[in-house]
Structures are given as structure tokens and as C-alpha cells.
C-alpha positions as a Markdown table, in Angstrom:
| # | Residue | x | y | z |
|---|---|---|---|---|
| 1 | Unk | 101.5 | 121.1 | 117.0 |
| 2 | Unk | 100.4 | 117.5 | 117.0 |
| 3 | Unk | 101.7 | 114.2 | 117.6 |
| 4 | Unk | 100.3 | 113.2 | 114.4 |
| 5 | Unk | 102.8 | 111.2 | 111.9 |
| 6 | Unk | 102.6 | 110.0 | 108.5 |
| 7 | Unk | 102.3 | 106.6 | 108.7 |
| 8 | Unk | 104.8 | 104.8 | 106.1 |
| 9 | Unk | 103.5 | 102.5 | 103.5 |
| 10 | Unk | 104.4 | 99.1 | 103.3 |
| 11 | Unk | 105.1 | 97.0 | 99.8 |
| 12 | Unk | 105.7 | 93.3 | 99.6 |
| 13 | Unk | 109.0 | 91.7 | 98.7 |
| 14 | Unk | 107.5 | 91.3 | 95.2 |
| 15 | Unk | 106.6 | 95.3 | 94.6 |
| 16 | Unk | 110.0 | 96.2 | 96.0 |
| 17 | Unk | 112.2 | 93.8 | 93.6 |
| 18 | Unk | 110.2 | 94.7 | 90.6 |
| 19 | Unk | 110.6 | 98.1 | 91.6 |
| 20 | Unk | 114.2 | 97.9 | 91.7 |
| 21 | Unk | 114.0 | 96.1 | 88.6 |
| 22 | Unk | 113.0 | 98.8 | 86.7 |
| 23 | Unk | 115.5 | 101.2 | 87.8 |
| 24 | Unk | 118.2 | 98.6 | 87.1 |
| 25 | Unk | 116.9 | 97.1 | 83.5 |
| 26 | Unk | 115.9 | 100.5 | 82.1 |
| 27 | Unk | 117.6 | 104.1 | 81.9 |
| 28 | Unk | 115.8 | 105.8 | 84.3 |
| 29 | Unk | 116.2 | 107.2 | 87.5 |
| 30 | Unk | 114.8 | 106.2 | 91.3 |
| 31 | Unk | 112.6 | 109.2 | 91.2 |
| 32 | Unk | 111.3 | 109.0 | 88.1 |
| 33 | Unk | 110.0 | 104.9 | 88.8 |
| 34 | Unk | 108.8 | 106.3 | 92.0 |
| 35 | Unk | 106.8 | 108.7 | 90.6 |
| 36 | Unk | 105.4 | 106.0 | 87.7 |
| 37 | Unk | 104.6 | 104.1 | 90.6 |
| 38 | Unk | 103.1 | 106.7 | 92.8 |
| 39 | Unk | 105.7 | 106.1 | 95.2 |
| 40 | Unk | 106.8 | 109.4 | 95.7 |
């Protein structure tokens, strides 16, 4: 096996806070934002 890791992405401030936005202003879930946002 190698020593190969997935690097993590990075997101500014800004992404972040609108991310969380959504989540918190609307009815749906983390996962299903992060998956609108190809985050995951």
C-alpha cells in the first residue's frame, strides 16, 4: 500500500458561511447542501 493521501480541499471563509447558511435558513440537511455543492 501507498503513502498516498487524499489531499483535503480548502474553501474560503465566504464558501463556508454561505454554506452554513443554507443549512440553517432552509429545511434541508448537511448532506443534502453538500451534495448541491459537490461537497461530498
Amino acid at each position: 500500500m501507498s503513502n498516498m493521501r487524499k489531499q483535503r480541499r480548502s474553501f474560503t471563509e465566504e464558501y463556508r458561511r454561505e454554506a452554513a447558511g443554507l443549512v440553517i435558513d432552509t429545511v434541508r440537511t448537511i448532506t443534502a447542501v453538500a451534495k448541491e455543492l459537490n461537497m461530498g
